[in-house]
C-alpha positions as CSV (number, residue, x, y, z in Angstrom):
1,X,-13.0,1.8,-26.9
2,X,-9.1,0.0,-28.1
3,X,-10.9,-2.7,-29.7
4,X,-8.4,-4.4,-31.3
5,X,-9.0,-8.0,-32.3
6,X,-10.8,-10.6,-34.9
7,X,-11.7,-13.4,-31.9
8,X,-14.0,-16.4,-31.5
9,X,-15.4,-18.4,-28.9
10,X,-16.7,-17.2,-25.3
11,X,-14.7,-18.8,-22.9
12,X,-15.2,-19.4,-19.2
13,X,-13.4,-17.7,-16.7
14,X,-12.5,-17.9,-13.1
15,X,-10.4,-16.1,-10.1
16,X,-7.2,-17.4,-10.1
17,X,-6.5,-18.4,-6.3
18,X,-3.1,-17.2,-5.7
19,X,-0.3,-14.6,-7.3
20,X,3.1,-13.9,-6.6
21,X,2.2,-10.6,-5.1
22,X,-0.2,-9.3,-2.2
23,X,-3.5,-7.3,-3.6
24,X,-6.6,-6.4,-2.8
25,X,-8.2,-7.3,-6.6
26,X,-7.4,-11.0,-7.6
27,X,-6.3,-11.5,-11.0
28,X,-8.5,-12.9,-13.5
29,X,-7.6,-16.5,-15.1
30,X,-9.3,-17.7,-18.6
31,X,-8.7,-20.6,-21.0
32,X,-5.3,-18.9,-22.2
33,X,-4.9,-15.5,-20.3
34,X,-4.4,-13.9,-17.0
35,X,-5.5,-10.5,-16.0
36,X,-3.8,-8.5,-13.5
37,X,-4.7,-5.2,-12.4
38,X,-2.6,-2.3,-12.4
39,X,-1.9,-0.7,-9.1
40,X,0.2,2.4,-9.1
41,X,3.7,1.6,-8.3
42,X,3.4,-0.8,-11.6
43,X,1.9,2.1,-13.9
44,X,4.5,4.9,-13.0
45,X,7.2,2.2,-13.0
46,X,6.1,1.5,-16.8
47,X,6.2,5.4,-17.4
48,X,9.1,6.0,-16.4
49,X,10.6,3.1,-18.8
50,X,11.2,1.0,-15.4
51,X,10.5,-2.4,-16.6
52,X,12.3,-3.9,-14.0
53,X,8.7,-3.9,-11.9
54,X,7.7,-6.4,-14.5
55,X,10.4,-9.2,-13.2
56,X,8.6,-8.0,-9.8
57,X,5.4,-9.8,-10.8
58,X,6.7,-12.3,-12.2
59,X,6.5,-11.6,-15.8
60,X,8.4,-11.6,-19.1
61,X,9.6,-8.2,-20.5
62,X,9.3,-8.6,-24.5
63,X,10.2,-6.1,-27.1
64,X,6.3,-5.6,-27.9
65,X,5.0,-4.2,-24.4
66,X,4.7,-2.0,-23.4
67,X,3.6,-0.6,-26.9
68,X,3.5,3.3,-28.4
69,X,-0.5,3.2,-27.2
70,X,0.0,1.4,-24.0
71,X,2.5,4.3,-23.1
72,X,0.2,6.9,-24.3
73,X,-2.8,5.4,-21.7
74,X,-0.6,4.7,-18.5
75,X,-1.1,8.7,-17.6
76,X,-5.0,8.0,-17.8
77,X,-4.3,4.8,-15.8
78,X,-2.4,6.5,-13.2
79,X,-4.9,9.0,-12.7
80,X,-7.8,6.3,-12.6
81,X,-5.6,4.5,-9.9
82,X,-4.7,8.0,-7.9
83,X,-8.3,9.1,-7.3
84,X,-9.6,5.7,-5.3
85,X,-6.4,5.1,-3.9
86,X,-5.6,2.0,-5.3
87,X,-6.8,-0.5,-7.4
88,X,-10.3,-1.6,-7.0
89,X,-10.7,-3.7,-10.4
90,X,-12.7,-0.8,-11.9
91,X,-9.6,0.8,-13.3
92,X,-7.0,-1.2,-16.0
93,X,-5.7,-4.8,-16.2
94,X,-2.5,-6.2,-17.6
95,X,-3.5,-8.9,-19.7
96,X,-1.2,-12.0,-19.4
97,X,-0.3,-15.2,-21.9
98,X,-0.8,-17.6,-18.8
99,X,2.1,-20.2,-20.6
100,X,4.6,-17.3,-21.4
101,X,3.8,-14.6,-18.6
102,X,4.2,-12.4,-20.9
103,X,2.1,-8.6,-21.5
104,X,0.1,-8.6,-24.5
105,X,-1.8,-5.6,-23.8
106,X,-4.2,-3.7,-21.6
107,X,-7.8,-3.9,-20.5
108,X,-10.2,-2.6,-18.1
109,X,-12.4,0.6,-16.8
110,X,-12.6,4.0,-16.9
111,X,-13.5,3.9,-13.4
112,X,-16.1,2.7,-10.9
113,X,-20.1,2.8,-11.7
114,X,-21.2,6.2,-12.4
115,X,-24.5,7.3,-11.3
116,X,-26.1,5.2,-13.3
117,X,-24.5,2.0,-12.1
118,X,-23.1,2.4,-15.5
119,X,-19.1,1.0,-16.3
120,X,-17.5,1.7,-19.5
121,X,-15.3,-1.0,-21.0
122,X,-11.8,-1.1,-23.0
123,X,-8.9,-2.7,-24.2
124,X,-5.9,-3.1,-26.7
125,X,-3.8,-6.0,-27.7
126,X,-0.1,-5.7,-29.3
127,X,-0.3,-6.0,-32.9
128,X,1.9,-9.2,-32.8
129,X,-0.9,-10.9,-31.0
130,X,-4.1,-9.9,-32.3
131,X,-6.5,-12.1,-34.5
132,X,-6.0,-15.3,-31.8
133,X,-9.4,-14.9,-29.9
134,X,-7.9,-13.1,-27.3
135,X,-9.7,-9.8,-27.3
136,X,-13.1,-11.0,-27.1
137,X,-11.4,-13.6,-24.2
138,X,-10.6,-10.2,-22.3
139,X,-13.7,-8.3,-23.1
140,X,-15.7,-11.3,-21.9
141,X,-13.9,-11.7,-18.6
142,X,-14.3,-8.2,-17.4
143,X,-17.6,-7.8,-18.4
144,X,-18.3,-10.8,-16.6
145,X,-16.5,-9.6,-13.5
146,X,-17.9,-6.1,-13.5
147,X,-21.7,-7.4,-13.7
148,X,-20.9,-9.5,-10.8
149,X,-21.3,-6.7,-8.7
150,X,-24.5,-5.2,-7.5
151,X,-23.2,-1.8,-8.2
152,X,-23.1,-2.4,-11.7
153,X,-25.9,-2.0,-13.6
154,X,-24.5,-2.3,-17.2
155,X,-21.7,-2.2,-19.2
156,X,-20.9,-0.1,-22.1
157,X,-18.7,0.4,-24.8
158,X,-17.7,2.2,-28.2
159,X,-15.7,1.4,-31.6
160,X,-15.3,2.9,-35.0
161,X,-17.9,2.8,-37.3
162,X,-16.0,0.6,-40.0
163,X,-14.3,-1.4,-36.8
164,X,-15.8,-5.0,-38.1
165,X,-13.6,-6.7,-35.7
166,X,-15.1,-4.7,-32.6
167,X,-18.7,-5.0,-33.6
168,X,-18.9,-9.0,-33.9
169,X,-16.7,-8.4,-30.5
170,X,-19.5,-6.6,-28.7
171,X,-22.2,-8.7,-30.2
172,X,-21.3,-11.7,-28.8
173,X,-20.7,-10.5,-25.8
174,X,-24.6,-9.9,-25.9
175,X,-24.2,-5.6,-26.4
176,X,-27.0,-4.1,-28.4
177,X,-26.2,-0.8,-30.5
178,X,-28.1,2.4,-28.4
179,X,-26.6,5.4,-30.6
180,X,-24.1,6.3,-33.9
181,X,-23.0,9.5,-34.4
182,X,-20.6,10.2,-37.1
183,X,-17.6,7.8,-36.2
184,X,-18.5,6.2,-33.5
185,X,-21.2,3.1,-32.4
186,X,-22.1,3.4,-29.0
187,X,-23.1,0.3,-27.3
188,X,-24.9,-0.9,-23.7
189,X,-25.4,-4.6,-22.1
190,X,-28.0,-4.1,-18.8
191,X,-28.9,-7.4,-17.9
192,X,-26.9,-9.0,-15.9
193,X,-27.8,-12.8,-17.2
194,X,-26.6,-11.2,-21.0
195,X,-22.9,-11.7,-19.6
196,X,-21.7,-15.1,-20.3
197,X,-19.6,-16.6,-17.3
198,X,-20.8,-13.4,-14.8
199,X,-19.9,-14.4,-11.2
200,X,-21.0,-13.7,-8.0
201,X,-18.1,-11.5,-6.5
């Protein structure tokens, strides 16, 4: 898990009711962010250093995204996207400064519930933004989203051992610790009540 952030405060968050593009998966507002899923023209446009696709949307293009570690993932993302079809909200999410439309980073899935009505949950923000609240903001939100759906019977996650930032993250976002190994801390939210501002879908 790309757990990247010190953060505070669970906010609320709700579906934004318009975009400036046509989707099947509505962005994601909060308090400060907007989430926006990936779809696959977006993630090989990114790849292929097109940032053009950006202006598309709507958004800023910065110096700072897409980062070294965003590139590195938008193969996995693409991948993700190919095997559905499209986006279905269980794959990635840009995540937006709602004042600046600008990309601080990327959240999301590794894919739909697996047999277990399990989802696994991840994310990174740019180095310029971090320590502003807004990784446990994103982590909130989507865990929030994903346990709105029946399908989904918990969410899970996992961060570095000596990642301080991550575990106070995934504690209060009401995650209790199942298994360690040597470097990693493996962790599992199942009731659907434990995720602060889940809504019905």
């Amino acid at each position: 898990m790309r757990l990247n952030s010190n953060n505070q405060g669970i906010k609320h968050y709700a579906l934004t009711p318009d975009f400036s593009y046509t989707m099947g998966i509505k962005p994601i507002t909060t308090e400060r962010l907007l989430l926006i899923p990936f779809t696959l023209e977006t993630a090989t446009s990114l790849l292929k250093g097109d940032l053009s696709v950006l202006h598309k949307l709507g958004l800023k293009i910065t110096n700072h995204w897409p980062d070294q570690e965003a590139t590195e993932t938008l193969p996995k993302i693409i991948l993700n996207l190919e095997l559905p079809g499209g986006p279905t909200g269980f794959e990635s999410w840009m995540v937006v400064l709602r004042e600046e439309k600008a990309v601080i980073g990327d959240a999301g899935f590794k894919g739909g519930p697996d047999t277990c009505g399990a989802v696994d949950l991840g994310y990174a923000i740019i180095e310029q933004e971090q320590r502003k609240g807004y990784g446990l903001e994103v982590a909130q939100a989507l865990t929030g989203w994903a346990l709105s759906h029946r399908e989904v019977q918990c969410v899970t996650a996992r961060c570095l051992l000596e990642n301080t930032g991550s575990i106070r993250i995934l504690e209060k976002l009401g995650m209790c610790e199942v298994h360690r190994d040597e470097d990693m801390i493996y962790w599992q939210t199942s009731n659907h009540a434990s995720a602060p501002g889940a809504a019905t879908s």
